[in-house]
Phi, psi and omega in degrees: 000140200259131198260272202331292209281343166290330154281332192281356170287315203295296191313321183300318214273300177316349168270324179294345189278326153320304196287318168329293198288353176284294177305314197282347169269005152259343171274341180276338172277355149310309195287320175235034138255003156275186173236175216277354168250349153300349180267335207257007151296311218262314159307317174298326192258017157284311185278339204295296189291356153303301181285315186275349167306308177293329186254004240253318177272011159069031149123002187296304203284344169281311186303327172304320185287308178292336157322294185292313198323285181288003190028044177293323192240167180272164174275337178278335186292326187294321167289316162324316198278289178346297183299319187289334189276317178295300192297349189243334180280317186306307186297313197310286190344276197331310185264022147263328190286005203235324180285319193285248269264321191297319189277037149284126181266347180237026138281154205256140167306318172324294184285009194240343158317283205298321228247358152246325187303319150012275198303335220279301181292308192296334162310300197295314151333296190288338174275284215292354204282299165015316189263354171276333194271343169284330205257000173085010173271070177287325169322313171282020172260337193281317203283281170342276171316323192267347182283306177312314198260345208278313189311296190302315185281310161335319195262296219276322189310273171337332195260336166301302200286352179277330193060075201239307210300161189210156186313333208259286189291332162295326173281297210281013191230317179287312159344280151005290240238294172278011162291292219287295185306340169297298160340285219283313161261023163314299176300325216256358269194305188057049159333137150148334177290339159325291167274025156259010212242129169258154206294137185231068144345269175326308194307324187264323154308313179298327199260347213280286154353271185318276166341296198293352162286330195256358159299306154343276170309324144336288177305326156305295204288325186289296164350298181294294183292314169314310183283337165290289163000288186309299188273359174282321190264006170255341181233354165264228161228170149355271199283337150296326161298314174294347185270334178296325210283333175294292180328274142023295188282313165320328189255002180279322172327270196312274212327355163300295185334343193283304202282347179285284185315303176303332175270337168320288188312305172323309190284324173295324199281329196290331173289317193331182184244353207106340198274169181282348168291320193285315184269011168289319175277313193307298147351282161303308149353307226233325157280343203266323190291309152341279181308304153315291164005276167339291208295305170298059188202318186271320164308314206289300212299346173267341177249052177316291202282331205264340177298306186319269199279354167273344177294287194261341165113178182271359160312313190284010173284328162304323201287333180330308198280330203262332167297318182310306215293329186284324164321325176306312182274005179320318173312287151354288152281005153306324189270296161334310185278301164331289195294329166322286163321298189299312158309341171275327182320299211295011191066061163240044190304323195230033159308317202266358171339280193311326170226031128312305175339285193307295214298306151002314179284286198333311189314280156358292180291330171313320186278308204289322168300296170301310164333297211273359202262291190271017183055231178306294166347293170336291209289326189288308181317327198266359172300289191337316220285284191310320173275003167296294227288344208257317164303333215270308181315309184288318141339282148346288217281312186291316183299325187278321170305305183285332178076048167261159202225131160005288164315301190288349184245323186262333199219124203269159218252165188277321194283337167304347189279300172324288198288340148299330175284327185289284166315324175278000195247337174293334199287285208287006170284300149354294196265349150294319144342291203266347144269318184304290147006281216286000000 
C-alpha cells in the first residue's frame, strides 16, 4: 500500500479532527452563554446553512474536481463554471434560507441577517474547494476549514469569560470566520482565469449535470442526520435534542477519519490511470482505515460515560446509552461513505443511490416508532440499523463493481498493519535524527 495518499488522509484527518474539536468548543460556549431558545436559533440555522451549502450547489464542486482531475476542462472553464454555480446557488440558497428563518419574530433582524448571510462565503468554500480536490491539494481543505471554526471561537471564548455574548455577536463571529476562509481560499487558488476565458454556458451547464449525480447521493446521506434532528426534537423534547445533538457531535469526530480517507481516495481516484495498483493502494486505504475505525470505536464505547462528562458536562449523561449505540454503527457509516466517495471518483456517483434512496424512509419510520417508547436509545438504534443495512449495500454494489471480495475490502492483513507501523516509526525515528541533527 503507498503511504502517501495514507499520509494526506492522516494530515486531513488530524486538521480536520482540530476542527471538529474546534466547533464543538464553540457550540458549547454558545450553549452557555444564550438562554435556550436564542441558542436553539443559533443551532438551526448552523444546520439550515450546512445543508444548503453542502447541497445548494448541486454538485459543481465534485463535477469540478473530477473535470481538472481527469483534465476533461481547462482550469479557467472550471473556474468560470464555478463562479457562475456560486452566483446562481447563491440567489437559490438565499431565499430558502430567508423563508426557514425570518418568520422567527422575536428574533432581531440583525441576527437573522447575519444568519442568512452565512451561506454566501460556505458556497463559496464548498464550490471553488473543488479545483483542490482535482489538482490534489486536500491539505488546502483542511486549512479552509480550520480557519472558518478557529476565528469565531477566538472572538467568542473571550467574549464568554466576560459573560459578553449575545445571539447577534455569535452569528457575526461564525459569519466571520468563514469570510476569512472564503479570502483564503480565493488567495491560495489565485482566482482570476475566469475572466480571460470567454463565457461557456453550454460548458457550464454539462459539468452542472454532471454535479447533480454526485450530489444525489450526498444529499441523501446529509438528510438522514437532518431527519433524526428533526424528530427527536419533535416527538421528545427540547433538552433531549440537545443532548442527542451533542452526543452526536462526537461520533462527528471519529467519522472525520471517514471523511479524511474518503476524500483522499476522491482526490486520489479522479487522477488515476486505472491501473490494478491504484485500487490496490485504494483498496489498503480502506482496510487499515476499517481497523482503526473498529479500534476507536470500541474505546468511545466503553469510556463512554467519562467522554461524556469530561466533553460535554454532566447535563449530557443521560445520552450515555445513546453514544454506545451509535459508536456500534460508527463503522458502518464510516465505511459507506468511503466506498461512496471512491465509487464517485470512478464516475459512478449514484451507484449508492438505490439504497441511500430507502434508507431515508426507513430512517423515519424507525424514529417515529423508537422515539416516543426509548427516547435517545430510539433514535441511536434506529440510526445503527440504517447505517449496518445501508452499508452491508454498498458494500455489494462496490464489490461487484471492482470484481473484488468482502475480505479483501474489510479485513487488514497482518504483515500490511506491520508494515504500515514499521514505515511510520521509521518516519519519526527519520525525524527525530533530523532534529537532534538540526
Amino acid at each position: 500500500m503507498r503511504l502517501k495518499p495514507l499520509g494526506q488522509a492522516a494530515v486531513l484527518f488530524s486538521s480536520r479532527l482540530l476542527v471538529r474539536f474546534t466547533a464543538l468548543l464553540t457550540l458549547l460556549v454558545v450553549a452557555r452563554a444564550l438562554d435556550s431558545h436564542e441558542f436553539g436559533f443559533y443551532a438551526y440555522s448552523a444546520l439550515v446553512a450546512l445543508f444548503l451549502s453542502s447541497v445548494g450547489h448541486l454538485g459543481m464542486r465534485q463535477a469540478g474536481a473530477r473535470s481538472l482531475g481527469q483534465q476533461a476542462a481547462s482550469r479557467a472553464q472550471i473556474e468560470q463554471a464555478s463562479l457562475i454555480s456560486w452566483v446562481l446557488s447563491s440567489l437559490a440558497s438565499l431565499a430558502i434560507a430567508t423563508l426557514l428563518l425570518w418568520p422567527y419574530e422575536d428574533i432581531s433582524p440583525v441576527a437573522k441577517g447575519l444568519a442568512v448571510a452565512m451561506l454566501l462565503p460556505m458556497l463559496f468554500v464548498n464550490i471553488y474547494q473543488g479545483m483542490n480536490l482535482g489538482e490534489g491539494k486536500v491539505e488546502q481543505l483542511a486549512w479552509a476549514d480550520l480557519i472558518g471554526r478557529i476565528i469565531p471561537l477566538a472572538f467568542l471564548a473571550p467574549m464568554a469569560l466576560l459573560d459578553d455574548v449575545t445571539l447577534e455577536f455569535a452569528l457575526g463571529a461564525t459569519f466571520g470566520g468563514q469570510l476569512v476562509a472564503a479570502v483564503y481560499v480565493g488567495w491560495t487558488l489565485r482566482l482570476g482565469a475566469a475572466g480571460r476565458a470567454p463565457l461557456e454556458l453550454a460548458g457550464f451547464w454539462r459539468l452542472q449535470r454532471t454535479g447533480m449525480k454526485y450530489i444525489l447521493p450526498y444529499s441523501l446521506y446529509m438528510g438522514n442526520g437532518l431527519l433524526v434532528a428533526h424528530l427527536v426534537n419533535t416527538l421528545s423534547s427540547l433538552a433531549d435534542a440537545g443532548r442527542y445533538f451533542g452526543v452526536s457531535k462526537l461520533c462527528e469526530i471519529f467519522s472525520e477519519i471517514a471523511v479524511a480517507v474518503g476524500t483522499t481516495l476522491f482526490s486520489q481516484g479522479v487522477r488515476e490511470s486505472g491501473r490494478a495498483e491504484d485500487l490496490a493502494s485504494a483498496l489498503g486505504m480502506i482496510r487499515f482505515s476499517v481497523f482503526l475505525f473498529i479500534c476507536i470505536s470500541v474505546v468511545l464505547a466503553v469510556g463512554a460515560h467519562p467522554v461524556v462528562y469530561l466533553m460535554l458536562g454532566s447535563d449530557f449523561l443521560p445520552a450515555v446509552g445513546a453514544l454506545r449505540i451509535l459508536m456500534i454503527g460508527a463503522p458502518f457509516g464510516a465505511l459507506a461513505r468511503m466506498l461512496q466517495m471512491y465509487l464517485a471518483s470512478q464516475g459512478q456517483p449514484l451507484a449508492g443511490t438505490a439504497v441511500l434512496g430507502p434508507s431515508i424512509v426507513i430512517q423515519g419510520l424507525l424514529c417515529w416508532l423508537l422515539i416516543p417508547e426509548y427516547g435517545l436509545i430510539g433514535a441511536a438504534a434506529a440510526t445503527v440499523i440504517v447505517q449496518a443495512a445501508g452499508a452491508v449495500g454498498i458494500l455489494i454494489l462496490f464489490c461487484r463493481r471492482f470484481k473484488t471480495s468482502p475480505i479483501d475490502v474489510l479485513l487488514i492483513r497482518p504483515r500490511e498493519l506491520w508494515s504500515i507501523l514499521r514505515n511510520l516509526s521509521l518516519k519519526i525515528v527519520r525525524r527525530q535524527r533530523k532534529f537532534h541533527v538540526a
